[in-house]
N, C-alpha and C positions, 0 to 999 in steps of 0.2 A: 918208213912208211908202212913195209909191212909188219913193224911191233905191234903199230895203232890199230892195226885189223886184228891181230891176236887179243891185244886185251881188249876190244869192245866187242868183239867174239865171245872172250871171256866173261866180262862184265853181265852181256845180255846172259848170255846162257844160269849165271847167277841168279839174276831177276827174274829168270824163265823159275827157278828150281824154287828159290822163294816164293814166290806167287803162286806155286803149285802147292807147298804146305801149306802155304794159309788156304786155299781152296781144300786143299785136306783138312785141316782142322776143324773149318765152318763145316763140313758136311760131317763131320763125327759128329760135331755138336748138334747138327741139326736132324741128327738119327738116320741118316743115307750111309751109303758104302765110301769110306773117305778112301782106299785103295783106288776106287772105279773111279770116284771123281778126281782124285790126282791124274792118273792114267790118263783120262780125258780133258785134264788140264795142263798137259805135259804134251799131249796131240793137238790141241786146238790151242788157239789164245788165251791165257789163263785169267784174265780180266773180264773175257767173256765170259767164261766159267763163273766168274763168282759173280757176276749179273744174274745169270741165269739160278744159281744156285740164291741167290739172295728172292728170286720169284717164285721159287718153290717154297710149299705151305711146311712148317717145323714140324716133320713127325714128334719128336719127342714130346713138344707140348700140346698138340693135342692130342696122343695118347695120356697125357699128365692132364690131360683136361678131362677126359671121359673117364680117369681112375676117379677124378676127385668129384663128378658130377655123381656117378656112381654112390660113391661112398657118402655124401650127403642124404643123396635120394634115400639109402638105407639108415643113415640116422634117424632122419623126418619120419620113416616110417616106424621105426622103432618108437619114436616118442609119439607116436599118433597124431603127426602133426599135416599129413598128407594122408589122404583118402587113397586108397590102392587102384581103386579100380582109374579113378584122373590120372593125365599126363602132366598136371600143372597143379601147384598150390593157389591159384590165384584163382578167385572167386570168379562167376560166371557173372554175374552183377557188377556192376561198379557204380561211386556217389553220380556218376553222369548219367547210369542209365535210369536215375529214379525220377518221377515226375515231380513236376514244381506244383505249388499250392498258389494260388491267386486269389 
């Protein structure tokens, strides 16, 4: 009787350690401190952990979103394709805002 408490003592504690690497790993991936989220997936629930982590917005890509909006904007402007002083390439007009002929 008491083996069966040693190994599902064992067992969880397993599943405890696993679940806290993957909780480490998605947070590298997703540009967070993976140490501090292990840590706090090793103290708390680790299932919670990767809920909560999976709510939080991907630093990485949207740093990898403002590199690449960045480096457009300077293309466009390079080729004179965007007027400097607008925030937008897209015309102040559009086909909808012109008047119909009757």
């Amino acid at each position: 009787m008491e083996s069966a408490y040693i190994r599902l003592l064992i067992q969880s504690s397993i599943s405890l350690i696993i679940l806290s690497i993957l909780v480490f790993r998605n947070a590298k991936k997703m540009g967070y401190s993976g140490f501090l989220w292990l840590f706090v997936s090793l103290l708390y629930w680790p299932l919670a952990t990767i809920y909560l982590l999976a709510a939080l917005p991907n630093r990485k890509l949207d740093q990898r979103r403002k590199e690449e909006m960045l480096l457009l904007k300077k293309q466009l402007a390079q080729r004179g394709l965007v007027n400097r002083r607008e925030s937008s390439a897209i015309p102040r007009q559009t086909i909808s805002d012109e008047r119909t002929t009757r």
